[in-house]
NUKE-341786 format. One line per field, with one value per residue (C-alpha): residue number from 1; residue in one letter; x, y, z. Coordinates in nm, 4 decimals, always signed. Layout:
# residues N
zator	(NUM:...)
nufi	(a:...)
x	(X:...)
y	(Y:...)
z	(Z:...)
//
This chain:
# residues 483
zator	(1:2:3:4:5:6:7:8:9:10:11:12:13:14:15:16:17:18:19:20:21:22:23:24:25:26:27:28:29:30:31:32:33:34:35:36:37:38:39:40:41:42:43:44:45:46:47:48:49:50:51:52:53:54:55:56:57:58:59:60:61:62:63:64:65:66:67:68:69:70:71:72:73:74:75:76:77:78:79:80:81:82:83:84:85:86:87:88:89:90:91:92:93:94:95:96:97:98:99:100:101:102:103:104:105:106:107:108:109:110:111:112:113:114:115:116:117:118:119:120:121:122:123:124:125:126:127:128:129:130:131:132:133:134:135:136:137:138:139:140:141:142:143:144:145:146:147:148:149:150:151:152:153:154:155:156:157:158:159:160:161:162:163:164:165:166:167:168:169:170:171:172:173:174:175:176:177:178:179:180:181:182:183:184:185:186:187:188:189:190:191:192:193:194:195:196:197:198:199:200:201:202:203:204:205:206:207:208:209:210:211:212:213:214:215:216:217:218:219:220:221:222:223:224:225:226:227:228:229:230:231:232:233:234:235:236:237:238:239:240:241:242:243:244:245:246:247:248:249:250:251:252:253:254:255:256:257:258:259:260:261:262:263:264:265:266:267:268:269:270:271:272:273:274:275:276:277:278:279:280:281:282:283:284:285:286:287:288:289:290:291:292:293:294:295:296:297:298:299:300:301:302:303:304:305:306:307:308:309:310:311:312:313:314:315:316:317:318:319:320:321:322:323:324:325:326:327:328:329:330:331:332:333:334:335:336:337:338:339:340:341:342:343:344:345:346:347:348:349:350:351:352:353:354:355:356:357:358:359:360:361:362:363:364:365:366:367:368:369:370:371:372:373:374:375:376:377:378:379:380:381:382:383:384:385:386:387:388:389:390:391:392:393:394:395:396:397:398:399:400:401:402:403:404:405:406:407:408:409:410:411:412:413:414:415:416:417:418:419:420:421:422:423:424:425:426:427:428:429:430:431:432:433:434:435:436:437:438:439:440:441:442:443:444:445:446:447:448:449:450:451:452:453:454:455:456:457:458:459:460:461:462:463:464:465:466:467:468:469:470:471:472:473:474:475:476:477:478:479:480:481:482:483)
nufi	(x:x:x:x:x:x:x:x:x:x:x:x:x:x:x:x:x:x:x:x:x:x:x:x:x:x:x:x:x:x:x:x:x:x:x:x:x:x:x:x:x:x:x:x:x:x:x:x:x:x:x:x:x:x:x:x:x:x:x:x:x:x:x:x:x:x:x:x:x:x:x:x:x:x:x:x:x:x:x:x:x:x:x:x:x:x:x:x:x:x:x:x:x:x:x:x:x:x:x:x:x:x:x:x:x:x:x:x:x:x:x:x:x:x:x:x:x:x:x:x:x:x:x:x:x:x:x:x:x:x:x:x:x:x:x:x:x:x:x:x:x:x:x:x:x:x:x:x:x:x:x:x:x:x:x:x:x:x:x:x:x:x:x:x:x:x:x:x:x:x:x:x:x:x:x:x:x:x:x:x:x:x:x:x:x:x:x:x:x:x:x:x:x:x:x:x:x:x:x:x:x:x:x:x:x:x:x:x:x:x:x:x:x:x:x:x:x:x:x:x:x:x:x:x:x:x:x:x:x:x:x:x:x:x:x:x:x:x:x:x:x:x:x:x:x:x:x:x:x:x:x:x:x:x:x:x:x:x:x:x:x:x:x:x:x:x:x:x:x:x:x:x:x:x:x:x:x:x:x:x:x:x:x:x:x:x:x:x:x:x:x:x:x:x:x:x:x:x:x:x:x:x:x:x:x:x:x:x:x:x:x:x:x:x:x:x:x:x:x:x:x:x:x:x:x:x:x:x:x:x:x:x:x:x:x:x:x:x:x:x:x:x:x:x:x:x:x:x:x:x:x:x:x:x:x:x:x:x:x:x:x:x:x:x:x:x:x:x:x:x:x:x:x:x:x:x:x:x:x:x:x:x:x:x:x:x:x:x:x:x:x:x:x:x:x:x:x:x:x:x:x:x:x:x:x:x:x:x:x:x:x:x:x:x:x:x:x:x:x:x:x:x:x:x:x:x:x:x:x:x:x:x:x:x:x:x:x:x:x:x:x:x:x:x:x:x:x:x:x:x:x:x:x:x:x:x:x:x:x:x:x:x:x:x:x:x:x:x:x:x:x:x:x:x:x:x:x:x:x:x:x:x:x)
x	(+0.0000:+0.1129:-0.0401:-0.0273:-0.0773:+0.0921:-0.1714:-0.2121:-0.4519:-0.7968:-1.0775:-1.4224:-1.5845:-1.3416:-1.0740:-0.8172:-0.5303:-0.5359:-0.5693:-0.2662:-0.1036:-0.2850:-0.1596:+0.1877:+0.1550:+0.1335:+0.3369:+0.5519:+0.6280:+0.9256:+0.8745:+1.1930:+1.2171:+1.2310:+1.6191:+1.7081:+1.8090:+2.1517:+2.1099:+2.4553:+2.6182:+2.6415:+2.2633:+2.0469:+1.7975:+1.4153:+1.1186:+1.0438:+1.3420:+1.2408:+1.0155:+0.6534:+0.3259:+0.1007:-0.2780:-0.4153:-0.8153:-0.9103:-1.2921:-1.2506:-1.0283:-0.7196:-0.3994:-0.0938:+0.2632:+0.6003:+0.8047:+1.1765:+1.2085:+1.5322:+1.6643:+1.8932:+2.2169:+1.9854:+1.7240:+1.4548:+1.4994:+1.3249:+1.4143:+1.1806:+1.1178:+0.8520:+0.9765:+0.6614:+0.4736:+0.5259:+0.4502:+0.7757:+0.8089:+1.1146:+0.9046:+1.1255:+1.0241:+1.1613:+0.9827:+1.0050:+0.9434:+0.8880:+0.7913:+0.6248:+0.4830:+0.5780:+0.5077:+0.5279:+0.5115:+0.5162:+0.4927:+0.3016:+0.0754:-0.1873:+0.0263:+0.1489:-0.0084:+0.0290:+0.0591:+0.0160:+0.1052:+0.1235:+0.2559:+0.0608:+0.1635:+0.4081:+0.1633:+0.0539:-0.2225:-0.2912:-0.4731:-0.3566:-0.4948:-0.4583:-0.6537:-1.0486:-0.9912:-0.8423:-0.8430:-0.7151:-0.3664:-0.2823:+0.0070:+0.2092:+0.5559:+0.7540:+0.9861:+1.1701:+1.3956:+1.7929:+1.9843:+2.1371:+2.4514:+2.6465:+2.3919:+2.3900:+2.6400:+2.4400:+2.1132:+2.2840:+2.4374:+2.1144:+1.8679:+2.1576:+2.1490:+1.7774:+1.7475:+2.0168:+1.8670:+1.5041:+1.3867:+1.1633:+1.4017:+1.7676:+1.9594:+1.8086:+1.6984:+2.0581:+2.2026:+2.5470:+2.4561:+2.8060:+2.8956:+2.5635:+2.6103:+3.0056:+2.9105:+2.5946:+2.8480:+3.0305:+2.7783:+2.6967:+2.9420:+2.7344:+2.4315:+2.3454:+2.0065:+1.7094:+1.5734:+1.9479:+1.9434:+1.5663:+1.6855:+1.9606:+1.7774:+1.5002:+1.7615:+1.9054:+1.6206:+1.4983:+1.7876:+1.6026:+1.3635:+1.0838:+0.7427:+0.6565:+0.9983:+0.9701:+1.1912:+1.0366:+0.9811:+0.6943:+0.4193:+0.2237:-0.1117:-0.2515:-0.1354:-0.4934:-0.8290:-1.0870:-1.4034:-1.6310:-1.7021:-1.4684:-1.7926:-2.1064:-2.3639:-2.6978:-2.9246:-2.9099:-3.2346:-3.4086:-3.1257:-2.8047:-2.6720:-2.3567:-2.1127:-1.8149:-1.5363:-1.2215:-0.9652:-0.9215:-0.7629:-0.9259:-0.7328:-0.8948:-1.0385:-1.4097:-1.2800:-1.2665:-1.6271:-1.7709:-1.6232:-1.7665:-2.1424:-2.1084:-2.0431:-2.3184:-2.5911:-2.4896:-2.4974:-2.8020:-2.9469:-2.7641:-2.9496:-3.2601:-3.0509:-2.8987:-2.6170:-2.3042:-2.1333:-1.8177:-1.5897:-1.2530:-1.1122:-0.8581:-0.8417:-0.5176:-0.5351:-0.5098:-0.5185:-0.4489:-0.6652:-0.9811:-0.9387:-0.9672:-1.2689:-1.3685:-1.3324:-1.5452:-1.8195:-1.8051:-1.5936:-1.6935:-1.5346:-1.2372:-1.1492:-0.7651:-0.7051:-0.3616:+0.0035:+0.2237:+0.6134:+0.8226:+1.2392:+1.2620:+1.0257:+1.1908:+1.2759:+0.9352:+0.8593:+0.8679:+0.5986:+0.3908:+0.4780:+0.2744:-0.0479:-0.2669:-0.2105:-0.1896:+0.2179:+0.0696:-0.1145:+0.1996:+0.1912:+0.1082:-0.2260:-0.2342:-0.6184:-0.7300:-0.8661:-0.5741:-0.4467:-0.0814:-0.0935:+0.2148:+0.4077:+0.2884:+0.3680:+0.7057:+0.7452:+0.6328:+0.8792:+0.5328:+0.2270:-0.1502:-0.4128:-0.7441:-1.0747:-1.1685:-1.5117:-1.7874:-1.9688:-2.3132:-2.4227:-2.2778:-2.3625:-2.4428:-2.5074:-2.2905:-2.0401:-1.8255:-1.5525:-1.4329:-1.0667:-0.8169:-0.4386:-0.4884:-0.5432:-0.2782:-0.1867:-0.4758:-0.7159:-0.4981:-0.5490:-0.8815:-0.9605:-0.7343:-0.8275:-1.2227:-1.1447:-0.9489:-1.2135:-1.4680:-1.6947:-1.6196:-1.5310:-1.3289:-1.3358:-1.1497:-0.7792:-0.4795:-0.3848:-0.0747:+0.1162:+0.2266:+0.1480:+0.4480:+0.3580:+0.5519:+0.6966:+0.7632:+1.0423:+1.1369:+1.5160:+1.6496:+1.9504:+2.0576:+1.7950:+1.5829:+1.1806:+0.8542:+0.5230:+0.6539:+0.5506:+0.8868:+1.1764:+1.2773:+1.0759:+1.2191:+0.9016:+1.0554:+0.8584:+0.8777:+0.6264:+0.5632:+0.2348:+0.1331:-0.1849:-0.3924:-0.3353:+0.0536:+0.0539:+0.2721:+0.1029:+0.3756:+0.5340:+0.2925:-0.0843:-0.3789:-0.5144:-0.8804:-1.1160:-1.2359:-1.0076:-1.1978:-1.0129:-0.9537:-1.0821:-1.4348:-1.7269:-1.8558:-1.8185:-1.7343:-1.5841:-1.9147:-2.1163:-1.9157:-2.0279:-2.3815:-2.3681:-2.1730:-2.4206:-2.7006:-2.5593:-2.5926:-2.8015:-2.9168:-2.6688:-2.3832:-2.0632:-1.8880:-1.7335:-1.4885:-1.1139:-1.2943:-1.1342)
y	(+0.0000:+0.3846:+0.7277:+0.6981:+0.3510:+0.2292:+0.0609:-0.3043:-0.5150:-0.5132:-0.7957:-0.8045:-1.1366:-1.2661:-1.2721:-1.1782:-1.3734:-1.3085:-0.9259:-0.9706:-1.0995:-0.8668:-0.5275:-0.7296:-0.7250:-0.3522:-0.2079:-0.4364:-0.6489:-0.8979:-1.3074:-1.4294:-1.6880:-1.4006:-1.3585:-0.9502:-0.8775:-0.6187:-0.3914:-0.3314:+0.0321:-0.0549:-0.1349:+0.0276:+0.2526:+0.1205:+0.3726:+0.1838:+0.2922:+0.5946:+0.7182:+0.5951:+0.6812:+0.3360:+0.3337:+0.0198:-0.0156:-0.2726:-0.3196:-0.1481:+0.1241:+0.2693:+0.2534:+0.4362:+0.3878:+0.5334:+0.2883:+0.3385:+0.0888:-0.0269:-0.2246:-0.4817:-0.5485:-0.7882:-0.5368:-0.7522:-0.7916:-0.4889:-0.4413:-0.2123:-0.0718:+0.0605:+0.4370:+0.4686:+0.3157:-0.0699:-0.1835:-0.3224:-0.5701:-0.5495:-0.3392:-0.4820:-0.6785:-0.8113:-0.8563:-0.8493:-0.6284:-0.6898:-0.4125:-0.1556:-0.4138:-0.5008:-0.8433:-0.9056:-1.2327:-1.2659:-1.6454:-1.6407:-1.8889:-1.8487:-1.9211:-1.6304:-1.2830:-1.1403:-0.7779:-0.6688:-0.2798:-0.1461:+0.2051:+0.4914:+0.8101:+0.8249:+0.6394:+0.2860:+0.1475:-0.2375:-0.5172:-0.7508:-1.0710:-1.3100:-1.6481:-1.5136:-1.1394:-0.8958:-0.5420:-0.2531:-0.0713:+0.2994:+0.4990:+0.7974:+0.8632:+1.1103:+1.4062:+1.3130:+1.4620:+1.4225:+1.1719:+1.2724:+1.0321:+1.2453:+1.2617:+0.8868:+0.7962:+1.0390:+0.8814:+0.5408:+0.6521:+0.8525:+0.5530:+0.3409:+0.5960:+0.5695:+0.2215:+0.1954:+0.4769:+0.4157:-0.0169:-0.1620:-0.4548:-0.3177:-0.6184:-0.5435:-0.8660:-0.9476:-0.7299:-0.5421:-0.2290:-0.0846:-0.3707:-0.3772:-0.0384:-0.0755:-0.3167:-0.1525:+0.1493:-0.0693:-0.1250:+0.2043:+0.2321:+0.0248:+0.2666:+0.5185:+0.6670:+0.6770:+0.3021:+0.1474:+0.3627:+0.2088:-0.1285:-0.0994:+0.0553:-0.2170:-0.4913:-0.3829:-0.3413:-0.6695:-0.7503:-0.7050:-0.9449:-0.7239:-0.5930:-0.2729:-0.1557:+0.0724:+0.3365:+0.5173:+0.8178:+1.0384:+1.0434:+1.3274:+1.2389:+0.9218:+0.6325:+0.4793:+0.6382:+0.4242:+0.3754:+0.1018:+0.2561:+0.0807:+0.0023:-0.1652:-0.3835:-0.5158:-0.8155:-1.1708:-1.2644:-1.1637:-1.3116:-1.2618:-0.9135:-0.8834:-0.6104:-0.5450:-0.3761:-0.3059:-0.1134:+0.1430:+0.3726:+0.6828:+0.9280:+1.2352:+1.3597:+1.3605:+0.9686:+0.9298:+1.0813:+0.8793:+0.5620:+0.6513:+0.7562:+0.4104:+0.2110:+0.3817:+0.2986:-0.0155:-0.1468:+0.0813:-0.1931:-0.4812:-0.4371:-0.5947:-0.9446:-1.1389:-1.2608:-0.9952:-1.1873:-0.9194:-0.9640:-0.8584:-1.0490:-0.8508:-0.5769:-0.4209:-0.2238:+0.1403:+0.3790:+0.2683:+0.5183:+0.4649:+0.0465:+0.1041:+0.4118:+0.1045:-0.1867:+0.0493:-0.0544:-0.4103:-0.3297:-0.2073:+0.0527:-0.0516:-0.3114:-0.3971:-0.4570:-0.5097:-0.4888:-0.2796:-0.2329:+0.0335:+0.0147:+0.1181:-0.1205:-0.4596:-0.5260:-0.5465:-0.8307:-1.0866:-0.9000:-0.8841:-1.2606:-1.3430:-1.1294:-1.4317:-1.3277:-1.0376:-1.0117:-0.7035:-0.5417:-0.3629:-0.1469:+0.2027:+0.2177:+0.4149:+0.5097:+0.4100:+0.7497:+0.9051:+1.1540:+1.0420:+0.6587:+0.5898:+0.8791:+0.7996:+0.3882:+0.5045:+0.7254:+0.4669:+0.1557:-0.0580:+0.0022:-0.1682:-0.0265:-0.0100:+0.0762:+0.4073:+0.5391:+0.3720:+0.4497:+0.5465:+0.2590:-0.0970:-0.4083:-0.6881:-1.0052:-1.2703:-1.1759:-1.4106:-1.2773:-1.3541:-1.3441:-1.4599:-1.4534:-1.1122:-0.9273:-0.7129:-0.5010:-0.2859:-0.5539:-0.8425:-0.6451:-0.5942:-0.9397:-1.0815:-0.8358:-0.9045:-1.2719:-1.2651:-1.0589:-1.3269:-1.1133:-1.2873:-1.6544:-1.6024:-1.8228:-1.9131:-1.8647:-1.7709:-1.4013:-1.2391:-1.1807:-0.8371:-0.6083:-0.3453:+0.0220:+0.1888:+0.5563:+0.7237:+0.9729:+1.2146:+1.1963:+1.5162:+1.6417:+1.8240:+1.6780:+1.4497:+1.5307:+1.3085:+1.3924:+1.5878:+1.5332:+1.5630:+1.3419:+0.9986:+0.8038:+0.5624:+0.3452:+0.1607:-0.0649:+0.1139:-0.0757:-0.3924:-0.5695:-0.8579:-0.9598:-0.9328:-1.3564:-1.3050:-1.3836:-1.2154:-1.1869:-1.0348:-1.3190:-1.6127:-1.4345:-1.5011:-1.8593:-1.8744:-2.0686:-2.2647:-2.3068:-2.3346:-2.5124:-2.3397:-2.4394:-2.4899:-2.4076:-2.0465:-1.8719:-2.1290:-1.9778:-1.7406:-2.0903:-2.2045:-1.8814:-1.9638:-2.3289:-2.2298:-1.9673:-2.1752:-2.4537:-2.1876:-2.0595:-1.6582:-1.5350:-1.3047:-1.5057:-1.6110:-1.3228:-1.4650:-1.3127:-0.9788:-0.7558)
z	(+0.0000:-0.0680:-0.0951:-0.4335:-0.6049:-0.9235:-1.1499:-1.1662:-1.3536:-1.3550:-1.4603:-1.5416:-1.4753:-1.2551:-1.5368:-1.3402:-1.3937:-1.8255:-1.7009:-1.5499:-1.8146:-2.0680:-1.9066:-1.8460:-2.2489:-2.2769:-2.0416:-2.1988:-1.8777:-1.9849:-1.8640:-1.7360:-2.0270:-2.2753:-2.3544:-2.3852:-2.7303:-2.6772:-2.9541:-3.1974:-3.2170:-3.5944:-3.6303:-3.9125:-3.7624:-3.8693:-3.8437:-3.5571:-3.3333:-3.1117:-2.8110:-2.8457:-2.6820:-2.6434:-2.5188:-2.4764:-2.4349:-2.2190:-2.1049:-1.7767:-1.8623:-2.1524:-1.9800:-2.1456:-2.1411:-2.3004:-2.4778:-2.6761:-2.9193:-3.0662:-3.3359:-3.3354:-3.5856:-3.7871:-3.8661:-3.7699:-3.3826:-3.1612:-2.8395:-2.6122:-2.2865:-2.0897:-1.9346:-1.7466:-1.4193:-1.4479:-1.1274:-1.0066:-1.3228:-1.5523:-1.8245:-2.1197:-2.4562:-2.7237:-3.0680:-3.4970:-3.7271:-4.1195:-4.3448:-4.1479:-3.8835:-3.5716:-3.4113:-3.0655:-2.8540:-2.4922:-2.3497:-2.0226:-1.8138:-2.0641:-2.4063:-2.6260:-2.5335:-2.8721:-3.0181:-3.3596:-3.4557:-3.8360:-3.8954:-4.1101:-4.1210:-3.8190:-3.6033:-3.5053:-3.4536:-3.4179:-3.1708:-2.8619:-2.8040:-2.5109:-2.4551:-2.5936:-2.5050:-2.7391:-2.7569:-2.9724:-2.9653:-3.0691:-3.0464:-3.1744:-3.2120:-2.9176:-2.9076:-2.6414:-2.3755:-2.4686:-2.2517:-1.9267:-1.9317:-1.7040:-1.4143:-1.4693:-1.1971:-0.9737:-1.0170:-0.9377:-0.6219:-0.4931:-0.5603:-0.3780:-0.1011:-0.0226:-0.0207:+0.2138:+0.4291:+0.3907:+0.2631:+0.5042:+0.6097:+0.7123:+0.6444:+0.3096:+0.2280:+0.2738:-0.0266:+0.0349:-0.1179:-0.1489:-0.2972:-0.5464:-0.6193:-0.7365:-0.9791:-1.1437:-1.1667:-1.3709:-1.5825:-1.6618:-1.9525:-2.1521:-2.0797:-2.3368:-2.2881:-2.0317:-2.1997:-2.1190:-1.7755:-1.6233:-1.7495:-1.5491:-1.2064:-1.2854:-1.2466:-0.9268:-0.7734:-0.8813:-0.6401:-0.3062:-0.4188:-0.3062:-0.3881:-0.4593:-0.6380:-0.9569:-1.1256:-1.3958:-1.5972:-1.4120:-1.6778:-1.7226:-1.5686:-1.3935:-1.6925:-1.6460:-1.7173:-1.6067:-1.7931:-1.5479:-1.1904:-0.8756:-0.7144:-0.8738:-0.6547:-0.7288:-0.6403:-0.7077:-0.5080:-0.2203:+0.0179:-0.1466:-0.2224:-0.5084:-0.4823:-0.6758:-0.5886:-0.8557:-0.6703:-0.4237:-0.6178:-0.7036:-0.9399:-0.8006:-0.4831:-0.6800:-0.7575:-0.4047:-0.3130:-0.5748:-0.4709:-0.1110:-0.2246:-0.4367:-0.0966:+0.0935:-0.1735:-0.2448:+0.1320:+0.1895:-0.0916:+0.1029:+0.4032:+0.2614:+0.2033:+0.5127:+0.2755:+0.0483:-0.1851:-0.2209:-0.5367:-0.4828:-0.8093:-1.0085:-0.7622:-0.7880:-0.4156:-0.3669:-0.1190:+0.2877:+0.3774:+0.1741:+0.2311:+0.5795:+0.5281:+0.3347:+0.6276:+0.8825:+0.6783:+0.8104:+1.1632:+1.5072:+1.6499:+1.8377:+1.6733:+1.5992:+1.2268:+1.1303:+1.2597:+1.0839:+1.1409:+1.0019:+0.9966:+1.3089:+1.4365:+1.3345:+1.7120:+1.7613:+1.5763:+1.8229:+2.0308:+1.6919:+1.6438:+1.9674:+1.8228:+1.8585:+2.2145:+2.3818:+2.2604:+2.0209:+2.2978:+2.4089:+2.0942:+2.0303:+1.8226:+1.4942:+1.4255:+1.0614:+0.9980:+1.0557:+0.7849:+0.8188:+0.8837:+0.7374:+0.9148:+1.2400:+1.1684:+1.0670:+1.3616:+1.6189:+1.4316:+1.4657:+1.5919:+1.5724:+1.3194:+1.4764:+1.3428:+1.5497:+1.3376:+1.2080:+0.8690:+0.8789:+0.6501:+0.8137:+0.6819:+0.9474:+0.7454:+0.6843:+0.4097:+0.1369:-0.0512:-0.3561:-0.4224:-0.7004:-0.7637:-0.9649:-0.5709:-0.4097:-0.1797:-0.0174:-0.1496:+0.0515:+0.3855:+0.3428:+0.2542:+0.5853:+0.8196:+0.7587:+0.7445:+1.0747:+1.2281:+1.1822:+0.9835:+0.6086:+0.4120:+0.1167:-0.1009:-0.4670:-0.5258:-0.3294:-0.3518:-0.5238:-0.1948:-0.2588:+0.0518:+0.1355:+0.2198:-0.0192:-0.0836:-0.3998:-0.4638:-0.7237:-0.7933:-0.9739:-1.0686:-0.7394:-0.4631:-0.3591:-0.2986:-0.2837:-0.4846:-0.8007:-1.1144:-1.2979:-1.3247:-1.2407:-1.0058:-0.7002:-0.5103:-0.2580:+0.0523:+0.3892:+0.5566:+0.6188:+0.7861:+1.0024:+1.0619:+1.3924:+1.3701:+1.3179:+0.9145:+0.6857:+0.3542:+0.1447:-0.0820:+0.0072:-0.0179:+0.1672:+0.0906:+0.1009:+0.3271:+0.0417:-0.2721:-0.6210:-0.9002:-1.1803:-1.5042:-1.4694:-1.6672:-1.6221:-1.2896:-1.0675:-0.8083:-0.7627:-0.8284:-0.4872:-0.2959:-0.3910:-0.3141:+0.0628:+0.1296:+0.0112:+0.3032:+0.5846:+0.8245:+0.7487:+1.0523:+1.0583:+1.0622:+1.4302:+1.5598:+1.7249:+1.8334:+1.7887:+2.0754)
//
């Protein structure tokens, strides 16, 4: 979780996992099977080589992305990169190009995600496909920015810097970074502009084996521009209530009241039914603060939520390790409605989240939720902390186990800030969680209460939620370890 989520993928009907894969495509997210083509100094220059602007339109939303394409010393290899947002993946591709078409094949779970682009008049246009989806492609060439190869060393040594000041873990997930940052200076002298230079921060970072890593190119503007609500809800009979839920990540404080009103209507409906079926599948997370506005839909007042340790706090973690006690009581509490959770976790080293305001509109009933390996972050904690509370069942497929609190920072020439909208980009985790039943979620998930195997006809993992609800009595769920 951060202030200010990086995008990732979206499904509609429980699609998730091809999602995943789908934007993976066009942000041009390498697979580690996919050798990296090294481009030749003596290579011919194709129309394709250059900066390009990419929109992808998916059902839910168009997501955009700057890419630099280069060719390789047969003329027919491409090698590109993503510059912008690519959620901690390496963001590189590798592809053909015939004529004045460009092929592109990425091998995934799923088979070959493909991508087709033709160019017309300095612009491309063109389709993706994966599995049965497909979707269109368009995108125009760049002016960009000239290289910076003599603030290279400086960027190195400053994203160096605040990993070893500020990552989550100290012992840095075991990573010497004086020695890590020798030999990426090293490797500099093969770097020649910013596509060479974010390959090259990409792979270190890939280093720490962490979530939540990026460096990138700020965009100009959010890269996605949803076109299907967050929240949508409505009634599958008179006992069972269906709300959907896509992310918590509005672009815009208007985003934010929408998503809000959206809640309050749709559990305003929900009262009539003794049973919410929630779908979290596909939901990339969002904002800290608005999953826990979010959770005091469903939470009493008082209630502890999650553990959450900061840097600082790592000698805490055998206290936190006897939560299913009372080893977390000794804590300071942060208060979910706080306007600087992350500040005051940081501050404290760890501390307990707990629910301290309820929403006017509550739901009482029992509650299932529906989860998938295409959840993360703010969506993991809000599926765990209900779960542990004893107020929900999940049920289908085990989570993506990504769940850091992360900060982004602008790197410039001379400084370093957070929240500007020019120049390179670090994200690094600064927080990590526990639950209130002393799980960690990042790198394993949260496994559901009742696993669905994939592959079956239609929905079946929202078949399962009817055929478990249809097996119990019309009672909220045990509320048991609730302090």
């Amino acid at each position: 979780m951060k202030e200010s989520y990086l995008p990732r993928a979206t499904n509609p009907g429980g699609k998730s996992f091809i999602f995943q894969c789908l934007v993976g495509c066009l942000l041009i997210l390498s697979i580690p099977s996919v050798p990296r083509i090294k481009a030749q100094s003596n290579a011919k220059p194709s129309w394709i080589d250059g900066y390009w602007q990419l929109t992808a339109e998916f059902p839910d939303y168009d997501l955009d992305t700057s890419v630099r394409f280069k060719t390789a010393a047969d003329a027919r290899a491409v090698e590109g990169v993503a510059l912008g947002p690519t959620a901690g993946r390496a963001g590189s591709f590798v592809g053909t190009i015939l004529g004045n078409h460009l092929s592109l094949i990425v091998p995934g779970p799923l088979g070959e995600m493909r991508v087709d682009l033709t160019l017309s008049d300095n612009s491309l246009s063109g389709t993706w496909a994966a599995a049965e989806l497909k979707g269109n492609i368009r995108g125009t060439r760049m002016v960009s920015g000239k290289p910076e190869p003599n603030y290279y060393p400086k960027y190195l040594r400053t994203v160096c810097q605040v990993l070893r000041d500020s990552f989550y873990e100290p012992r840095l997930n075991g990573v010497d970074i004086g020695k890590l940052g020798a030999r990426y200076a090293e490797q500099l002298a093969d770097v020649r502009d910013d596509g060479d230079f974010v390959t090259l921060i990409r792979r270190l970072l890939r280093e720490f084996k962490s979530s939540h890593t990026d460096f990138f190119l700020a965009p100009h503007g959010s890269p996605m521009r949803g076109r299907t609500p967050p929240v949508t809800s409505r009634s599958l009979s008179p006992e069972i209530y269906y709300l959907r839920i896509r992310h918590f990540d509005p672009l815009s404080a208007q985003d934010r009241q929408d998503f809000n009103m959206a809640m309050v209507k749709a559990l305003e409906e929900a009262e009539k039914s003794p049973s919410l079926i929630m779908d979290l599948r596909g939901n990339r997370g969002g904002n800290l603060g608005l999953v826990f506005r979010s959770l005091g839909h469903f939470l009493q007042h008082g209630q502890d939520a999650i553990c959450a340790i900061g840097r600082a706090g790592t000698s805490a973690v055998a206290s936190i390790l006897n939560a299913a006690g009372n080893g977390a009581s000794s804590l300071p509490v942060v208060r979910s409605s706080s306007n600087s959770i992350f500040g005051e976790i940081l501050r404290s080293g760890a501390a307990i989240i707990r629910i301290d305001a309820e929403q006017k509109r509550q739901y009482q009933g029992r509650i299932v939720i529906l989860v998938d390996e295409g959840c993360y972050s703010g969506c993991e904690l809000f599926s765990a902390i209900l779960r542990d509370r004893g107020r929900a069942i999940l049920i289908g497929n085990r989570t993506g186990g990504e769940v850091l609190g992360s900060l982004t920072y602008t790197i410039a020439k001379n400084m370093i800030f957070m929240k500007k909208d020019t120049g390179w980009r670090l994200e690094i985790p600064v927080i990590d969680f526990r639950t209130i039943g002393a799980e960690r979620i990042e790198g394993k998930g949260v496994k559901p209460d009742i696993e669905v195997p994939k592959g079956g006809a239609g929905d079946s993992v929202l078949a399962e939620a009817l055929k478990y609800l249809g097996k119990q009595p019309s009672k909220p769920l045990s509320k048991a370890h609730v302090r």
